[in-house]
C-alpha positions as CSV (number, residue, x, y, z in Angstrom):
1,X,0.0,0.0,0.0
2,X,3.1,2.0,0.4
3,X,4.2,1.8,-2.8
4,X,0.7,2.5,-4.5
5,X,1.3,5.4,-1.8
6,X,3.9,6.4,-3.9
7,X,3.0,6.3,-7.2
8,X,-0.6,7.6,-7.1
9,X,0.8,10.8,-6.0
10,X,2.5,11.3,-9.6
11,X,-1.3,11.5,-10.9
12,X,-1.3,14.5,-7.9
13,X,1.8,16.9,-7.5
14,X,1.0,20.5,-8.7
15,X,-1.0,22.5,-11.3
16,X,-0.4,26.0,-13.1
17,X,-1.2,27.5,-16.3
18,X,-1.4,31.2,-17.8
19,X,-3.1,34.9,-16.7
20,X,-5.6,34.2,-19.1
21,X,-6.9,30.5,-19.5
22,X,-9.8,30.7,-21.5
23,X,-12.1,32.5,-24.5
24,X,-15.9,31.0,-25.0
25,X,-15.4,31.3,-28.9
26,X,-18.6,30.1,-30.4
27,X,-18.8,26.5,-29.7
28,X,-15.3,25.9,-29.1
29,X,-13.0,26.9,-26.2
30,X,-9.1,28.2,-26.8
31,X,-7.5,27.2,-24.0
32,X,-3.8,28.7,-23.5
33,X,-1.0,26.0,-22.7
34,X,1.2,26.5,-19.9
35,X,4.6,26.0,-21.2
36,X,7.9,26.4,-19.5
37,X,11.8,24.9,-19.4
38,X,12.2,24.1,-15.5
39,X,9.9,23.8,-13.0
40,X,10.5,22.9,-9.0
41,X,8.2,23.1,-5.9
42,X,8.1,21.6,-2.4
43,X,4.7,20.1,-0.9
44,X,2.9,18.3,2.0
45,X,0.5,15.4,1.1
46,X,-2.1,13.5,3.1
47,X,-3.0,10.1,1.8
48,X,-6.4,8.3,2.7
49,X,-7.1,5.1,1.6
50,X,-10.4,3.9,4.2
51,X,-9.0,3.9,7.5
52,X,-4.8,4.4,6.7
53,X,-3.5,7.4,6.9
54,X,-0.1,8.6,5.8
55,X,1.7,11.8,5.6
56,X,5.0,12.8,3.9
57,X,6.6,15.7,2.1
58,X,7.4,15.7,-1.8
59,X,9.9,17.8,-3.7
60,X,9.0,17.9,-7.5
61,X,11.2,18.9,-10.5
62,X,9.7,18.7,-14.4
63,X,11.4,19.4,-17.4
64,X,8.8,20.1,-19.7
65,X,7.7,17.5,-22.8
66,X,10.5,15.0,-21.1
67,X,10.9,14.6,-17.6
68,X,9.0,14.7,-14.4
69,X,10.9,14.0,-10.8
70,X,9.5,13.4,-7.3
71,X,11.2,12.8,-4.2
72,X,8.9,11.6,-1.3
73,X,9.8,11.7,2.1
74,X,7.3,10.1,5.0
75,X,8.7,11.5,7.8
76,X,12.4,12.6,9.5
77,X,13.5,13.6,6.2
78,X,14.3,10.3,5.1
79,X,13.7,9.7,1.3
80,X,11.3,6.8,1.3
81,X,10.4,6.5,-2.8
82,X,12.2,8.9,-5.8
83,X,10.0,8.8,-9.3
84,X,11.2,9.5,-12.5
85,X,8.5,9.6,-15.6
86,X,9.5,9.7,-18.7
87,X,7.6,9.9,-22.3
88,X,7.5,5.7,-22.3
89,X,9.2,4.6,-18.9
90,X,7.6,4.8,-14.9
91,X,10.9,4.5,-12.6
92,X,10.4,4.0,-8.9
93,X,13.1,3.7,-6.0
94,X,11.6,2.3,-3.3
95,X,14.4,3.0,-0.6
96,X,12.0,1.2,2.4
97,X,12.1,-2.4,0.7
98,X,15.5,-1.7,-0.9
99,X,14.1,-2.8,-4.8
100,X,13.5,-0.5,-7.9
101,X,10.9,-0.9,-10.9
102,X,11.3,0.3,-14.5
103,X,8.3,-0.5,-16.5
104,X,6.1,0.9,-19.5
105,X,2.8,2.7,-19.4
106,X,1.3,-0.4,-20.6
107,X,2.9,-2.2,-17.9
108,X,2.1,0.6,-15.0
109,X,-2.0,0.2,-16.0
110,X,-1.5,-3.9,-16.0
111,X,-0.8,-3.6,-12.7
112,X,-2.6,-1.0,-11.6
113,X,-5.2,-0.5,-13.0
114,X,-4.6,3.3,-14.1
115,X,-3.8,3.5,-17.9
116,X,-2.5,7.1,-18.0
117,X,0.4,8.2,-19.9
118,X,3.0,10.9,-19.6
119,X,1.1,13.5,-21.4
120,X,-1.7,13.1,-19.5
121,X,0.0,12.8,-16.0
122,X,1.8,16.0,-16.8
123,X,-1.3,17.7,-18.3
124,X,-3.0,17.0,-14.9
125,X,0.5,18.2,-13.0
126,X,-0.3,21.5,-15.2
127,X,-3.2,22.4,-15.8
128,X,-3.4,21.9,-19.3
129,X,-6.1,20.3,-21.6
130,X,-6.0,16.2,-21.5
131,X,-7.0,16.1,-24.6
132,X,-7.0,17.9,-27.9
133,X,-10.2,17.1,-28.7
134,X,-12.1,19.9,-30.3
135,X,-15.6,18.0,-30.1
136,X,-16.5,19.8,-27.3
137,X,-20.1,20.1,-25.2
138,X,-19.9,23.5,-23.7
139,X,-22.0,25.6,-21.2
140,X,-21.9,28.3,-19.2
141,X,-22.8,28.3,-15.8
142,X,-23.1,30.9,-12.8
143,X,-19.7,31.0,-11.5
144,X,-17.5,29.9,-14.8
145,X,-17.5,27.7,-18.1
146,X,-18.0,24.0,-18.4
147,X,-17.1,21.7,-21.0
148,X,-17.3,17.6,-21.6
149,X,-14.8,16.0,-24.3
150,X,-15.5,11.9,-24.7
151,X,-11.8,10.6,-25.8
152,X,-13.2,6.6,-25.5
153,X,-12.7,4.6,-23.1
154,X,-12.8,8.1,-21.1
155,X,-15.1,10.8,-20.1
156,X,-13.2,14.3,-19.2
157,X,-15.4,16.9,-17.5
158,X,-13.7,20.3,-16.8
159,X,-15.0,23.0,-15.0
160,X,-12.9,26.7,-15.2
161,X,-14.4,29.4,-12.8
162,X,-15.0,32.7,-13.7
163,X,-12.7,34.5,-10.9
164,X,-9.7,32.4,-10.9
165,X,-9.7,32.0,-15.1
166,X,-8.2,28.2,-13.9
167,X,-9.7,25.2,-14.6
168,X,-11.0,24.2,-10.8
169,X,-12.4,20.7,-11.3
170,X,-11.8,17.9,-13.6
171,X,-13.4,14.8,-13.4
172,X,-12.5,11.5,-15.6
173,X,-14.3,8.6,-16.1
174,X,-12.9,5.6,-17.7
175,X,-15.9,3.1,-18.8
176,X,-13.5,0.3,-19.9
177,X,-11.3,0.1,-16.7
178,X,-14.1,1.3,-14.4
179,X,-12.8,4.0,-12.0
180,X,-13.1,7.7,-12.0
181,X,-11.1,10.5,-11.1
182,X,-12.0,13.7,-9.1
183,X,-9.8,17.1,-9.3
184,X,-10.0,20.1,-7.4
185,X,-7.9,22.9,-7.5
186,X,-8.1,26.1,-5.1
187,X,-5.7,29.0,-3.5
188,X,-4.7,29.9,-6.5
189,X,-1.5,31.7,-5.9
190,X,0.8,34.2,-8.3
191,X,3.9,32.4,-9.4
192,X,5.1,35.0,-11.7
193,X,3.5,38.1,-14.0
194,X,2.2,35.3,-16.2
195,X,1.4,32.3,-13.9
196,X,-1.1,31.3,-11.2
197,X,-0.8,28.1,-9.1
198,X,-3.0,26.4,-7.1
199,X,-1.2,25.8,-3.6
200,X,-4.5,23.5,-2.6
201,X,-5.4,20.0,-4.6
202,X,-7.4,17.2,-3.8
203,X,-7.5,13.8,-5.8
204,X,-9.6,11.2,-5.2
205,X,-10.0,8.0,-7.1
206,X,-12.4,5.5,-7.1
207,X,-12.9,2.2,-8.4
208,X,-16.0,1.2,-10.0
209,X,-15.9,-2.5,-9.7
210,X,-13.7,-3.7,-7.0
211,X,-14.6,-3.8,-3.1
212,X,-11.6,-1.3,-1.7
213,X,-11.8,2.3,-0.5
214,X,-11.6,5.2,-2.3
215,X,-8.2,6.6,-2.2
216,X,-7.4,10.2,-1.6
217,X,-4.4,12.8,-1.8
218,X,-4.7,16.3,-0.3
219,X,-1.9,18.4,-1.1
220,X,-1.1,21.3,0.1
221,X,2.1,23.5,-2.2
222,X,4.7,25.0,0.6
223,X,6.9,26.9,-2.9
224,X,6.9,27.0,-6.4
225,X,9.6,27.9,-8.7
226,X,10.2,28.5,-12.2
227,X,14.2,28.4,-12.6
228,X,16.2,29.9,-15.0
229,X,19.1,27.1,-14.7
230,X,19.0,23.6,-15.5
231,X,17.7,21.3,-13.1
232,X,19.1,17.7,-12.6
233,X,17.2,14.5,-12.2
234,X,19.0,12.1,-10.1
235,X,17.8,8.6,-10.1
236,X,20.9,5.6,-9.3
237,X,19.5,2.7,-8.3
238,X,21.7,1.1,-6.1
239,X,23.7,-2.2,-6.8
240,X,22.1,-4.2,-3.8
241,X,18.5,-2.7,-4.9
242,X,16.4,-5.5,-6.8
243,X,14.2,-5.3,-9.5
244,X,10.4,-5.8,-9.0
């Protein structure tokens, strides 16, 4: 449970995107892409799955279109998992058990369950659109914009409020794999003179099909950076470290 402990929270680690998100143009929204070269930040999760709870602290380093980085850290400091994502390959350290995995997207949704890959996982990490989809069903509502895109075997649901021009809420269904995905985004916080961030997220997922909990991540963003240096990514597995 551990280790699902620490690879869930690569579906939740951090969300920004532009000043201006969104225009309602016609039928179809334009939604601005939040592009960068570096990006680091620092945060505090709480994990729920029924009645465990875990904490930990997570440092977080992207490189956009190519890399994404956590360190996790339960308690004391102590580096408990580091994550590397990459466009085809999930890496995990797991530094409690002393092993390592390397596996493929295809793999990482055998196992468990969750067949995202790295564009999507670092579209949910930004902000950005999941999917390019123009087919869009859109409304507007009292308090912001809503729009549905179907991109089979998922549903994507996206709700972007009026005040914070951020999408707030996404929520994905996945008829084929039966779970869903709930997103929330809130204290939206200015990074720079063209970004907002969200220092407040909640994930939860549930499974459709299968008697277990829901599991959810709370995270709460202590900084944010957008560095003008080049960031390293870090990731030796050690010789005694087996290989799941």
């Amino acid at each position: 449970m551990i280790r699902f402990f620490g690879i869930l929270v690569t579906l939740g680690l951090l969300m920004g995107c532009n000043k201006r998100l969104i225009n309602l143009n016609q039928d179809n929204l334009d939604i601005n892409i939040f592009k960068f070269d570096y990006f680091s930040a620092k945060a505090r999760l709480n994990y729920t799955d029924g009645g465990q709870k875990l904490s930990a602290v997570a440092n977080l380093r992207i490189k956009y279109d190519s890399l994404i980085w956590i360190s996790i850290s339960p308690g004391l400091s102590i580096e408990a998992f580091r994550i590397k994502l990459t466009s085809d390959s999930v890496f995990l350290l797991d530094r409690i058990s002393h092993n390592y995995i390397k596996s493929s997207y295809g793999e990482f949704d055998n196992f468990y369950g969750i067949n995202l890959n790295f564009k999507w996982i670092q579209a949910m990490i930004l902000g950005n659109p999941l999917s390019s989809n123009k087919n869009l069903v859109v409304s507007k509502e009292q308090e912001g914009i809503f729009y549905e895109q179907n991109e089979d075997p998922f549903l994507l649901r996206n709700f972007i409020g009026d005040q914070s021009n951020k999408i707030e809420k996404i929520f994905i269904k996945n008829s084929l794999a039966k779970y869903e995905i709930d997103i929330n985004y809130g204290d939206f916080t200015q990074l720079n003179e063209q970004a907002r961030f969200p220092f407040s997220m909640k994930f939860i997922l549930r499974f459709l099909e299968k008697q277990q909990p829901s599991k959810q991540i709370n995270i709460d963003i202590k900084s944010a950076h957008l560095p003008d240096k080049i960031l390293k990514f870090p990731f030796n597995v050690p010789a005694k470290y087996l290989k799941n």
